[in-house]
Legacy VTK file of the C-alpha trace (Angstrom):
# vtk DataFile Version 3.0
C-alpha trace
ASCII
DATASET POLYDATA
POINTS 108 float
10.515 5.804 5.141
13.214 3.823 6.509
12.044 3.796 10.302
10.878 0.500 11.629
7.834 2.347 12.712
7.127 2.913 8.978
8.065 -0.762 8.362
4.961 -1.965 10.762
2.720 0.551 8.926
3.546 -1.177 5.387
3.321 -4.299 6.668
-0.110 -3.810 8.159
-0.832 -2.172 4.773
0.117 -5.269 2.699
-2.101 -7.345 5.099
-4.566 -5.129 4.830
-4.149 -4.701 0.381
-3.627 -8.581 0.350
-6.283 -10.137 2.966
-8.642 -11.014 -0.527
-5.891 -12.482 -2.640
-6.752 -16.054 -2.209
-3.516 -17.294 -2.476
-2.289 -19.010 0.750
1.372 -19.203 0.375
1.305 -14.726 -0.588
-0.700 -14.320 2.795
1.874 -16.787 4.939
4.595 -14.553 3.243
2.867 -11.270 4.123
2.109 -12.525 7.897
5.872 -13.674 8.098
7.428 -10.364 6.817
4.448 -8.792 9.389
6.233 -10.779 11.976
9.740 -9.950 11.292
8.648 -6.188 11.278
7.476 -6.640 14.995
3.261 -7.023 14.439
1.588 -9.105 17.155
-0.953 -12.168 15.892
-3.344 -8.743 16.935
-1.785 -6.553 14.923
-2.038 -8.705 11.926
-6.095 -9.954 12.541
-6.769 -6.177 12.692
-4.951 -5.586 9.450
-5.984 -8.236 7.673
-9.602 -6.714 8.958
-8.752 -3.320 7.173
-7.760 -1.993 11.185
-5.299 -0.787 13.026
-4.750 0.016 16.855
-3.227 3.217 15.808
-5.223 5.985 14.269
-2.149 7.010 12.065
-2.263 3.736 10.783
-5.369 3.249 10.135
-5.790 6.640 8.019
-2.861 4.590 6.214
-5.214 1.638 5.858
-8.124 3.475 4.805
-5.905 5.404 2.208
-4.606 2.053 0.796
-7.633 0.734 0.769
-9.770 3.213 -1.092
-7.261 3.249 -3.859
-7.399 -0.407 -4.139
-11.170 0.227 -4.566
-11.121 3.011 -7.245
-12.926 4.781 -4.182
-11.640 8.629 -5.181
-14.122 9.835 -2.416
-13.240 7.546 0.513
-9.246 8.231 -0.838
-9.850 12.059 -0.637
-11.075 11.547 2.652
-9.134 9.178 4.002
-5.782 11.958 2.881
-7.530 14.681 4.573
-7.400 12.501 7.821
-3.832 11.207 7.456
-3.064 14.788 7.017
-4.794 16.199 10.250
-3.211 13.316 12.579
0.741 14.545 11.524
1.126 12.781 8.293
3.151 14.955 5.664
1.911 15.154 1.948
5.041 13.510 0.576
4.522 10.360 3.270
1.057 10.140 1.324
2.436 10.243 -2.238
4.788 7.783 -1.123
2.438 5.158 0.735
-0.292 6.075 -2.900
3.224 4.897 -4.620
3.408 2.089 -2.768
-0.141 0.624 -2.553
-0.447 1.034 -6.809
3.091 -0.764 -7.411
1.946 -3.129 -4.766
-1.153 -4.071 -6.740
0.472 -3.562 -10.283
-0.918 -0.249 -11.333
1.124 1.610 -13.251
1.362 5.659 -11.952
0.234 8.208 -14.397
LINES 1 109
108 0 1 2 3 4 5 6 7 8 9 10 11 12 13 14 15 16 17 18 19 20 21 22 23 24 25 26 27 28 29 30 31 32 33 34 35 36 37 38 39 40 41 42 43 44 45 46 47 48 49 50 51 52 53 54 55 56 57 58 59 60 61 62 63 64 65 66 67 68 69 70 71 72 73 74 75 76 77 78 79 80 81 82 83 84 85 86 87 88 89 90 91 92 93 94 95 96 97 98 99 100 101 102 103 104 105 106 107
């Protein structure tokens, strides 16, 4: 997932993961590395709002999200999505990777 395509989608996914942290200098951080990675002011209201312009990415949002949540329904279909709009199964486990080491939980 080295394409700076996939860097705007984890960026938008840390916004998105991060909006509720509380802690002002994390979110500045967040919204500069959002920056860097080529997300518009937009771009990063709509992902701090759990959103996205594309559907892709916001199958990726929903995904992230529901785990955050403990949501195993809302996860299970927020994969089924990701899947039927081109995402591959191993982009998934990577992004469900991501989001839990993100957020500190270790993978069982």
């Amino acid at each position: 997932m080295a394409d700076p395509g996939y860097e705007r989608i984890l960026s938008q996914l840390k916004l998105a993961l991060l909006n509720d942290c509380g802690c002002e200098d994390t979110l500045s951080k967040v919204e500069e590395d959002a920056r860097d990675a080529g997300l518009s002011g937009a771009d990063i209201d709509a992902a701090l709002g759990e959103r996205s312009f594309d559907v892709r990415t916001t199958a990726v949002l929903a995904l992230g999200c529901a785990i955050k949540n403990g949501d195993a329904a809302a996860g299970e279909c927020a994969r089924e999505r990701a899947l039927a709009l081109g995402l591959t199964a191993e982009e998934l486990d990577f992004l469900k990777g991501f989001v839990l080491e993100l957020l500190g939980v270790s993978q069982q």
